[in-house]
N, C-alpha and C positions, 0 to 999 in steps of 0.2 A: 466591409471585408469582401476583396473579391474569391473566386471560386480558386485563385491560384494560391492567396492566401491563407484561403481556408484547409485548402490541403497538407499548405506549410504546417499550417498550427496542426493539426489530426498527427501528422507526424510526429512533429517536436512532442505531443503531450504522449501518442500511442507507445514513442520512443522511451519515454521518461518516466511514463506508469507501468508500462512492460507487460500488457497482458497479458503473453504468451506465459513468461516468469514468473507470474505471481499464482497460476493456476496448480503447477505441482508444490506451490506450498500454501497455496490455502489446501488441497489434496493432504498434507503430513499432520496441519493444523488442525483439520478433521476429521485425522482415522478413527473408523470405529466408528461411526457418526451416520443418520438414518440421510437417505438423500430430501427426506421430509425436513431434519433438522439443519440440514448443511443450506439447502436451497431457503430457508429464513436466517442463517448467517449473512449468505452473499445479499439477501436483499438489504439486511441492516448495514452490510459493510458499505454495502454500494453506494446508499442513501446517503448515510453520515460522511463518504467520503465525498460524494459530489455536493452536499450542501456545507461542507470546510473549504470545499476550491471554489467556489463560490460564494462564498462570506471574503476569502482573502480577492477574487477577482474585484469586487466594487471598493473594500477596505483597504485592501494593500498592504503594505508594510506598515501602516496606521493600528494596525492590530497589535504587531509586535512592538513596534515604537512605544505602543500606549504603554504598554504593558514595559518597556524597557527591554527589551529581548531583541537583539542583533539577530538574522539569517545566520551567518553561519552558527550562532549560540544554538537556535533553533537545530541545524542541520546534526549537531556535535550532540544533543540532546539524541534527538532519534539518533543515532547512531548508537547511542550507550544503550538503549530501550533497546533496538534492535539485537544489540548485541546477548544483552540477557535469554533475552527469547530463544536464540541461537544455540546458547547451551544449554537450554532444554529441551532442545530438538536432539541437540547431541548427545546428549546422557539420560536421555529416557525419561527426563522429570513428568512429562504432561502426560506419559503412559501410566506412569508409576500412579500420576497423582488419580487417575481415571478409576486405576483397577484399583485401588485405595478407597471410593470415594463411589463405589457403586449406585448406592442408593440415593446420591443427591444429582442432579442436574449436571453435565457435564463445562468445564468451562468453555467460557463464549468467546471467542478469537475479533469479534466483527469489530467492536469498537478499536482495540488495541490485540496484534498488529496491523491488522488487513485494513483497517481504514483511515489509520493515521498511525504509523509511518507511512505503512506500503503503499496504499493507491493515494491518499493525499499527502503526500512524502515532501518534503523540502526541493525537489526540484520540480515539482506539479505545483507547487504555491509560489516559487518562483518563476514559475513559465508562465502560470495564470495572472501574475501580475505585470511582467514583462506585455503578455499581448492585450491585455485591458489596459496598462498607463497611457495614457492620453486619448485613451480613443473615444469614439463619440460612444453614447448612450446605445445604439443601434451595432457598432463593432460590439464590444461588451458581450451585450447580448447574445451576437454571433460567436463570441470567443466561447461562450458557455454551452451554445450548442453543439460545440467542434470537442469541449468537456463532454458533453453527456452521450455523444455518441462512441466515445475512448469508454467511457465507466460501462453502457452495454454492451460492447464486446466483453470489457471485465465479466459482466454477469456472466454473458453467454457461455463464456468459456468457464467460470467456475459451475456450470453444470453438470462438467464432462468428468464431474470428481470422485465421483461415484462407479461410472465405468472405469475411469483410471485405476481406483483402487482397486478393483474385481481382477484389473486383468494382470494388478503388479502379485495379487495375494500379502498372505502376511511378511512372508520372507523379502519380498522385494519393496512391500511400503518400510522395512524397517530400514533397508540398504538407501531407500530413496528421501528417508528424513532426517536420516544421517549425511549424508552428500549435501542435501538442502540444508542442513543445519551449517555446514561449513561454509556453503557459498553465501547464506545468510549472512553468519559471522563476516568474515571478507567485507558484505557489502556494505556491513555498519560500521568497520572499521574506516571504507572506503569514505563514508560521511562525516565520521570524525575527521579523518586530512581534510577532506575539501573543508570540514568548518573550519579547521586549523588555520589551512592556505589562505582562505579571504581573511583572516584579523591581521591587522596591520601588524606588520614586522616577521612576519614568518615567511 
């Protein structure tokens, strides 16, 4: 992979994982949340996210095959996940469920959404196998590295979650997880067309 391809790929995935967008909603995902507890979210999220694009980089579409499972099947899938998540952003559920549920452990966001849909999402498992099909042993490799420096930015920026929240307060985290919840929604429905689009006859 030369250094102009390698940029190609940083883009195509930075473009497709959206760090800048995933940082005010992992922020809604973890109001309320100690920047102790948040900062081991984003490391789990991070992890299990880069070690699922890299399970499909070497595997492929071998994964889903085995298994019977079409991409866009995959894609139409996260999309409905997505979508749920979305209306509990929008009607309070994961507030409700918090203040309801004081004394037990708050729930954990890292595996489902933040690490598969959102940063190992169906167009990050299809970009990863796109730039790993045919290449040598050595591209691969390189493609995973052009992965892991997209998923550190991720990290770096869900640091910033903590000041985010301080400086929106209560009243503007709720306006901003309400707004997130919608363009959320939107984006899952957005998953469902595309999985629609690619099955044959649509």
């Amino acid at each position: 992979m030369t250094s102009v391809e390698a940029v190609t790929a940083f883009t195509a995935l930075f473009v497709v994982i959206d760090p800048i967008g995933l940082t005010p909603i992992f922020v809604a995902l973890t109001a309320g949340m100690s920047a102790r507890h948040r900062r081991a979210i984003a490391i789990r999220a991070c992890v299990i996210g880069a070690l699922l694009l890299i399970a499909f980089a070497f595997l492929g579409e071998s994964i889903l095959g085995f298994l019977g499972i079409s991409m866009p099947a995959f894609r139409i899938a996260g999309g409905i996940l997505l979508f749920l998540t979305a209306l509990e952003m929008l009607f309070e559920k994961r507030t409700q469920r918090r203040e309801g549920q004081a004394d037990h452990p708050p729930p954990d966001p890292s595996v489902f959404p933040l690490a598969l849909p959102l940063i190992a999402g169906p167009g990050a498992i299809a970009t990863m196998i796109l730039l790993t099909d045919q290449a040598s042993t050595l591209g691969s490799v390189q493609a995973i590295g052009v992965m892991l420096a997209v998923i550190a930015v991720v990290f770096v920026l869900f640091q910033l979650a903590t000041p985010m929240e301080r400086m929106l307060g209560h009243t503007g985290n709720n306006v901003v997880t309400r707004l997130l919840g919608m363009l959320l929604a939107a984006l899952s429905v957005q998953f469902v067309l595309d999985g629609l689009s690619d099955f044959p006859g649509w």
